[in-house]
C-alpha positions as CSV (number, residue, x, y, z in Angstrom):
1,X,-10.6,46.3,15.0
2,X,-9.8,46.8,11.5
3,X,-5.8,46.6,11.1
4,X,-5.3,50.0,8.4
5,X,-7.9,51.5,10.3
6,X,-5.9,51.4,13.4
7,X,-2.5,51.3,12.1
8,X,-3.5,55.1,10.0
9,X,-4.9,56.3,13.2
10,X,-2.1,55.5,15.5
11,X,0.8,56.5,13.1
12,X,-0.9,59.7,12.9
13,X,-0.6,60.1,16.6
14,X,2.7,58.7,17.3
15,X,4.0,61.2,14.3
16,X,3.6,64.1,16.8
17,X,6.0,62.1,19.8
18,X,9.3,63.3,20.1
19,X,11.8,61.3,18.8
20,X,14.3,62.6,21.8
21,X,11.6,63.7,24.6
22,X,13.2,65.9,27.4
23,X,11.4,63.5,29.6
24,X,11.2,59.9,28.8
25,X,6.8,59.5,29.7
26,X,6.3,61.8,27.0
27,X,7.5,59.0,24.5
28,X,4.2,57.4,25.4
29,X,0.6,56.7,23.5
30,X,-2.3,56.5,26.0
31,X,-4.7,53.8,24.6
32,X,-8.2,53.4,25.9
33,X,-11.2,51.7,25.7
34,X,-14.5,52.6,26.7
35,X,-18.2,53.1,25.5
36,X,-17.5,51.3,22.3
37,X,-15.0,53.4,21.3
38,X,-10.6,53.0,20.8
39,X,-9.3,56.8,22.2
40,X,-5.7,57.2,21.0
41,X,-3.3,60.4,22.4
42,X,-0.1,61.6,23.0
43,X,1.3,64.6,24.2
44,X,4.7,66.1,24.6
45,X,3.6,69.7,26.3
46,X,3.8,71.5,23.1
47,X,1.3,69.5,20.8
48,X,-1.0,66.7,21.1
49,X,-3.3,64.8,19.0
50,X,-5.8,62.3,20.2
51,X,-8.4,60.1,18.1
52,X,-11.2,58.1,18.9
53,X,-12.3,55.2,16.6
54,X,-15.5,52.9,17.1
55,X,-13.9,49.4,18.8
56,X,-15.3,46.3,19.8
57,X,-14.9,46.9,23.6
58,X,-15.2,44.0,26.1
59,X,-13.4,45.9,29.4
60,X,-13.1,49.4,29.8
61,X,-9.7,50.2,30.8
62,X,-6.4,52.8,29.4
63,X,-2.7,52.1,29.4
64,X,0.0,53.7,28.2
65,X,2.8,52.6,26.2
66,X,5.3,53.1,23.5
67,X,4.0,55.0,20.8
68,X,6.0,54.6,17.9
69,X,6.1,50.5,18.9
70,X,2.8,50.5,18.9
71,X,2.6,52.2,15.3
72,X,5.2,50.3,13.9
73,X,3.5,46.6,15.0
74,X,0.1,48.1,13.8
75,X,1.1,48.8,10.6
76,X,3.4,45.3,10.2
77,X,0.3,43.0,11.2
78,X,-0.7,39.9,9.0
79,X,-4.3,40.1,9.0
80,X,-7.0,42.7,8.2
81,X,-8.0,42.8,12.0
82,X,-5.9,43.2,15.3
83,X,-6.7,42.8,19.2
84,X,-5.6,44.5,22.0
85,X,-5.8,43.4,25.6
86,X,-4.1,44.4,29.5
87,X,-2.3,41.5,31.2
88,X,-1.6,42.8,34.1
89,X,1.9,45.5,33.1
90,X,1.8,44.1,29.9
91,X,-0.6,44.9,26.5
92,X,-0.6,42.6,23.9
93,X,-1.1,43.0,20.4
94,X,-1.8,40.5,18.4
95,X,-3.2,39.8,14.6
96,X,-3.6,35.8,13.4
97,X,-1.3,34.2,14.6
98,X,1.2,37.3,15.2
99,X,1.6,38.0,18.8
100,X,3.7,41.1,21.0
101,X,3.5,42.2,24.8
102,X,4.3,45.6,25.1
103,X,5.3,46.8,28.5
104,X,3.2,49.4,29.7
105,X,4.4,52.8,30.8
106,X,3.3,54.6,34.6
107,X,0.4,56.3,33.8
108,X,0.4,58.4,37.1
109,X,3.6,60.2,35.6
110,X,1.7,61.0,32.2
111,X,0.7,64.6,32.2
112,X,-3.5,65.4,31.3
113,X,-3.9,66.9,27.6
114,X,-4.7,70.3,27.0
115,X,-8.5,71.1,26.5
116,X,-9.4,72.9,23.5
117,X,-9.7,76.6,23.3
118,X,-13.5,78.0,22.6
119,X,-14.5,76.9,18.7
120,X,-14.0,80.3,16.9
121,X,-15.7,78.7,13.3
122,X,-16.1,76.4,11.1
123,X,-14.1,75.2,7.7
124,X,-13.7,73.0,5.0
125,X,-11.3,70.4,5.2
126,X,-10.4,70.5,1.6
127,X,-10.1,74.4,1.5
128,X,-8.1,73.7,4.5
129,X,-6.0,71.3,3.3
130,X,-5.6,72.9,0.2
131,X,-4.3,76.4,2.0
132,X,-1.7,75.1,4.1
133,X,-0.4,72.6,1.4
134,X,0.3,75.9,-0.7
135,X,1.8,77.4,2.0
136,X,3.7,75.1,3.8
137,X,6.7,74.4,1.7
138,X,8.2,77.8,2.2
139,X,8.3,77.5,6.1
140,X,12.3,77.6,7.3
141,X,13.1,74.3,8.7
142,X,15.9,75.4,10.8
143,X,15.1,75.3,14.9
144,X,17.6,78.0,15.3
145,X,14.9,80.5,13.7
146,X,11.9,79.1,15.1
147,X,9.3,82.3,14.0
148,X,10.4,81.0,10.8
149,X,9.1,77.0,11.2
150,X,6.0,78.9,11.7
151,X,2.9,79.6,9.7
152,X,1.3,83.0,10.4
153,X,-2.9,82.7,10.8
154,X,-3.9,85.9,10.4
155,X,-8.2,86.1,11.2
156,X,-10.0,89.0,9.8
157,X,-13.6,88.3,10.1
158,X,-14.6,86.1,7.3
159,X,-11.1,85.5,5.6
160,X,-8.3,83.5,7.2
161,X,-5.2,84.5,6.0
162,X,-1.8,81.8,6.0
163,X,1.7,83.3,5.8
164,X,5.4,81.3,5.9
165,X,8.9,82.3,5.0
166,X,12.5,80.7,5.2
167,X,13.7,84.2,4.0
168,X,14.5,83.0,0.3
169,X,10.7,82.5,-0.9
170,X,7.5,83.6,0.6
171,X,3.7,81.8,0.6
172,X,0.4,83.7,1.1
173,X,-2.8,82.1,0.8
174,X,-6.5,83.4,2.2
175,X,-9.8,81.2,2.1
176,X,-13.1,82.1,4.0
177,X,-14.5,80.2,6.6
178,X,-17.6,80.4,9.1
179,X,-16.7,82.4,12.2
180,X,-18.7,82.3,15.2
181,X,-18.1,86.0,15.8
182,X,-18.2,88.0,12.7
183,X,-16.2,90.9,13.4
184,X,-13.2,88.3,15.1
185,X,-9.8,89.8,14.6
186,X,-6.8,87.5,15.6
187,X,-3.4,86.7,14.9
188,X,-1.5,83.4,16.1
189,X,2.0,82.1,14.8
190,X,1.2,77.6,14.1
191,X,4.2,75.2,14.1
192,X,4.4,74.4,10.5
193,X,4.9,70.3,11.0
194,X,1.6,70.9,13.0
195,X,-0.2,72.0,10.1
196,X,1.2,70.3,7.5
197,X,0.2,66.7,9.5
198,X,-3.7,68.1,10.1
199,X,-4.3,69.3,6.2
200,X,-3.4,65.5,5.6
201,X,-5.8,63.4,8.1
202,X,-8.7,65.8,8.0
203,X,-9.5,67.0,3.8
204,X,-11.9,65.4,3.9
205,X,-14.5,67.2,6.9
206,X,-15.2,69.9,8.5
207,X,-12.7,71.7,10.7
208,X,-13.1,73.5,13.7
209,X,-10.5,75.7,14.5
210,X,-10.4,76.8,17.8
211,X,-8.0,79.6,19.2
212,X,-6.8,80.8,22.7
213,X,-5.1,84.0,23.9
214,X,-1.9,84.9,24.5
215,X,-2.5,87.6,26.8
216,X,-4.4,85.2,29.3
217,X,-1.3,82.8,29.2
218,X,-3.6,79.9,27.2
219,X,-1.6,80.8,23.4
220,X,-2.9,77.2,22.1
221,X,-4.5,76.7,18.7
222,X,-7.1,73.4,18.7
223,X,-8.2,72.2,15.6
224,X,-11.1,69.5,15.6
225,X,-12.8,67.1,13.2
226,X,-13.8,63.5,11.9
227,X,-13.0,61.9,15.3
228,X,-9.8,63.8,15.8
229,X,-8.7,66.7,18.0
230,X,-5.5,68.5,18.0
231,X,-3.5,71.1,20.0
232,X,-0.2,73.3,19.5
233,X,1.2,75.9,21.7
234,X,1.9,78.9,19.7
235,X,5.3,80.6,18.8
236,X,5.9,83.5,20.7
237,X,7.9,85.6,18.3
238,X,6.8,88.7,15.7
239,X,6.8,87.5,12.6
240,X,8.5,89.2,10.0
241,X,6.8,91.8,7.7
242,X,6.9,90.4,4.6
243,X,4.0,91.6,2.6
244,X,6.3,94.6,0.8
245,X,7.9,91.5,-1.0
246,X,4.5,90.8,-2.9
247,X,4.7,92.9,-6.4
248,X,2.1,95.6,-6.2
249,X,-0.1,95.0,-9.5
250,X,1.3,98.2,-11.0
251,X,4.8,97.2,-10.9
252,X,4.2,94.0,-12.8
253,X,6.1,94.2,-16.4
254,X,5.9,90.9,-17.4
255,X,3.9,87.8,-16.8
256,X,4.4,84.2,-18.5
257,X,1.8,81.3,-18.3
258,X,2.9,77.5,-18.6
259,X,1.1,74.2,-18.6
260,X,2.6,73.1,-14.7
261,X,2.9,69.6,-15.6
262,X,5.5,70.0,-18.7
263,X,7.0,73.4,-16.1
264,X,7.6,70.2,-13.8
265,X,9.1,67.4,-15.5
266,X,11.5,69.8,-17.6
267,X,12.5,71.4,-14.6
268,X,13.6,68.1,-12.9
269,X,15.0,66.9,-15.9
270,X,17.4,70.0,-16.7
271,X,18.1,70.2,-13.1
272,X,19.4,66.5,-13.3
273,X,23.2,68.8,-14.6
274,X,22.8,71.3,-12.2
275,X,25.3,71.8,-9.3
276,X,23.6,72.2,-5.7
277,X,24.5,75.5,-5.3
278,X,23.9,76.3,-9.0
279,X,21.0,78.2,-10.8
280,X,18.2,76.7,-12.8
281,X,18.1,79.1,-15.9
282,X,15.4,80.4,-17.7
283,X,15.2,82.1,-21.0
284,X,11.3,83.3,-21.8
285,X,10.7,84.6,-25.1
286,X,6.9,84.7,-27.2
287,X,5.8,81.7,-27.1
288,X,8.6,79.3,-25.6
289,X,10.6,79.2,-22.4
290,X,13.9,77.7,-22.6
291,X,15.7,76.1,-19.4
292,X,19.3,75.4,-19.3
293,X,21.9,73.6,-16.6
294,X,24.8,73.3,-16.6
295,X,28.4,74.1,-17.9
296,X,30.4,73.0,-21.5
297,X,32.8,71.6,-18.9
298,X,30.8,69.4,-17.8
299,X,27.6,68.4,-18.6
300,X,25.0,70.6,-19.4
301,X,21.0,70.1,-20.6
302,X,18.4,72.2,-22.4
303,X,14.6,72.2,-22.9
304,X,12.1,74.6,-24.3
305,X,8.7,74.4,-23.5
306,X,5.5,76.5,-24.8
307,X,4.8,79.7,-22.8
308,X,3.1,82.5,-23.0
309,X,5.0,86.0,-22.4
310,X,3.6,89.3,-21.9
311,X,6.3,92.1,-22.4
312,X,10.1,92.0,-23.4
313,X,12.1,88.8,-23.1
314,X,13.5,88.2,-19.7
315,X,16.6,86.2,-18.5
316,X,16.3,84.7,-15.1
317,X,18.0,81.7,-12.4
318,X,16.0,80.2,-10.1
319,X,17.0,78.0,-7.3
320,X,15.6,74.1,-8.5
321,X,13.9,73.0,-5.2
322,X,12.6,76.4,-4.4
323,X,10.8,76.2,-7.9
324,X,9.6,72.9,-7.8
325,X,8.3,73.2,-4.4
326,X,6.2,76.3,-5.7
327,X,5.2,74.8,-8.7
328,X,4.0,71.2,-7.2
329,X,2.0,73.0,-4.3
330,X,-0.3,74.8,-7.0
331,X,-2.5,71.8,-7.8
332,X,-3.5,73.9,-11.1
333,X,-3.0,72.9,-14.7
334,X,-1.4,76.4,-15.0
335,X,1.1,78.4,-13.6
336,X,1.5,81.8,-14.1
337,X,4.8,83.9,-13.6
338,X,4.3,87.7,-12.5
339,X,8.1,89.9,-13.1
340,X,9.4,93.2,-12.0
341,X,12.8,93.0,-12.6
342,X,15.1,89.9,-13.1
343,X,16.7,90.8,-9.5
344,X,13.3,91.3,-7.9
345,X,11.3,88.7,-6.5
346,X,8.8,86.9,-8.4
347,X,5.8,86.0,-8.0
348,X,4.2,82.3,-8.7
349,X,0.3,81.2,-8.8
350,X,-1.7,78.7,-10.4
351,X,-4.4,79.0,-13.1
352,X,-7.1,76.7,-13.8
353,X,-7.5,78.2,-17.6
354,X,-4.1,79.7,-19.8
355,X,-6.6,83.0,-20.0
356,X,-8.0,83.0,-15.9
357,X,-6.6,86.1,-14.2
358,X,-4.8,85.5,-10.7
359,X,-7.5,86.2,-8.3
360,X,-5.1,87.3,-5.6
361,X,-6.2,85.3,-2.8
362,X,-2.5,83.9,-3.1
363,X,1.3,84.0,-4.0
364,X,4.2,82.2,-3.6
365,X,7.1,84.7,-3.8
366,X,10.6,82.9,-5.1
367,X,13.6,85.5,-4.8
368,X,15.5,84.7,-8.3
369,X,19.3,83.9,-8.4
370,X,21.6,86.4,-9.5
371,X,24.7,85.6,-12.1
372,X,22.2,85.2,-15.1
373,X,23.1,86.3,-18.3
């Protein structure tokens, strides 16, 4: 079958594999062939992802072997096309005149995927994608705090609503979908990583998200679409209440609105003088944001942009990567700044037009630095 074709799909698979499984199997891809179609899977008790491509099939048959092997020789083959075969313990793999024999794993030891929970509804891949690419970025990556790797999916009828924090910056996004039941009402804490890999592979279909219950012991979230089928067993942890952190309209005093893509590239150029630990700072007046780095001890950068301010001049530090993470998940040609105080958090969204008002279906909360004057 068709080498990128099979290399995406597998490294896809073989991305959710444990790098250090608790028990060696579970470092395994199941392969197999049957009815004219290539099945691909892995498991590792918490997530799996599986996808079936149309193959030329001579023998029905499944095996099981290394998965990330198997992804790294599908994505190093010469030729547009590669084979796969059983010989006897062995698979090989081969592509022109490339050739490897994989030894194949006991399948008896490999435990069953989970089935998908009932379909709750229908969405757009894009929307999808688009949601938890916004959101993503300001899930904790420390396994220590793991209600904090997680995304929040909070279902209220007709609106899906995605929630992550690391404690430093918060992301809220909502998008509609097509429930089954109109009236559905659910809550369900989703791995981040698990997310973040299914917004990539499926933008471009329709998703069906399917979720179980975690007072019946079955807390798995299923996502399905264009030949590929996901699970992930849910956090069990209270997430934390973070919607007081999201400025109530009233209590907004100023707002500034920038063109992102100049916001972007003065941002990471400043930032090239700024310590780690440092603060990006930013000086918005009518019409012009200045950013400055940096110390006269050492070296030390400035920038003004155009901007558009709404209320008294503000001083204000931002951490860099925080505010480049907010600012590149936007995918607007506008961002627009919404201030309390400087020592309150602010709140970040994108704008398709400088004179569009935020709609509110999202925010990206960045809590500024202090030590700005």
């Amino acid at each position: 079958m068709g080498r990128e074709v099979l290399a995406e799909a597998v490294g896809w698979v073989a991305k959710g594999l444990p790098s250090r499984p608790s028990v060696p199997i579970l470092a395994g891809m199941s392969v197999e062939a049957a009815d004219g179609m290539l099945t691909v899977s892995g498991f590792d008790y918490e997530s799996s992802a599986q996808v079936s491509l149309p193959a030329e099939v001579g023998d029905d048959g499944r095996v099981l072997v290394s998965g990330r092997l198997l992804a790294g020789i599908c994505r190093a083959m010469p030729r547009d096309t590669v084979d796969l075969s059983s010989e006897g313990a062995r698979v090989a793999v081969s592509s022109g005149a490339a050739r490897f024999a994989l030894q194949t794993l006991p399948l008896d030891e490999y435990p069953p995927l989970p089935e998908l929970p009932a379909a709750g509804g229908v969405v757009s891949g894009e929307v999808f994608a688009r949601a938890v690419t916004q959101v993503v970025t300001a899930a904790g990556r420390d396994d220590t705090l793991p209600v904090l790797t997680g995304v929040r999916v909070e279902i209220r009828g007709p609106v899906i609503t995605l929630l992550a924090t690391d404690r430093y910056r918060l992301a809220v996004r909502s998008f509609t979908w097509e429930p089954n039941d109109p009236e559905i009402e659910a809550d369900a804490l989703v791995p981040a990583k698990v997310l973040s890999g299914l917004a990539r592979t499926m933008a471009g279909h329709e998703v069906t998200l399917a979720l179980g219950s975690t007072r019946t012991g079955d807390g798995l979230i299923g996502f399905e679409g264009a030949g590929r089928r996901a699970t992930s067993r849910l956090i069990d942890a209270e997430f934390p209440k973070v919607r007081k952190l999201i400025p109530a309209p009233g209590s907004i005093t100023r707002t500034v609105t920038a063109d992102t893509a100049s916001l972007i590239e003065a941002v990471k150029r400043v930032s090239l003088v700024a310590e780690r630990t440092s603060p990006l700072r930013f000086e918005f007046t009518d019409g012009t944001a200045i950013l400055s780095a940096g110390s006269g001890e050492e070296a030390e950068a400035t920038e003004p942009i155009e901007a558009t301010l709404t209320g008294d001049p503000l001083v204000i530090g931002f951490n860099t990567g925080y505010l480049v993470d907010a600012l590149s998940s936007l995918g607007t040609p506008f961002t627009h700044f919404s201030f309390t105080e400087p020592t309150k958090p602010v709140n970040i969204v994108g704008l398709h037009s400088p004179n569009e008002t935020p709609d509110g279906h999202s925010a990206y909360i960045v809590v500024p630095l202090r030590g700005i004057s």
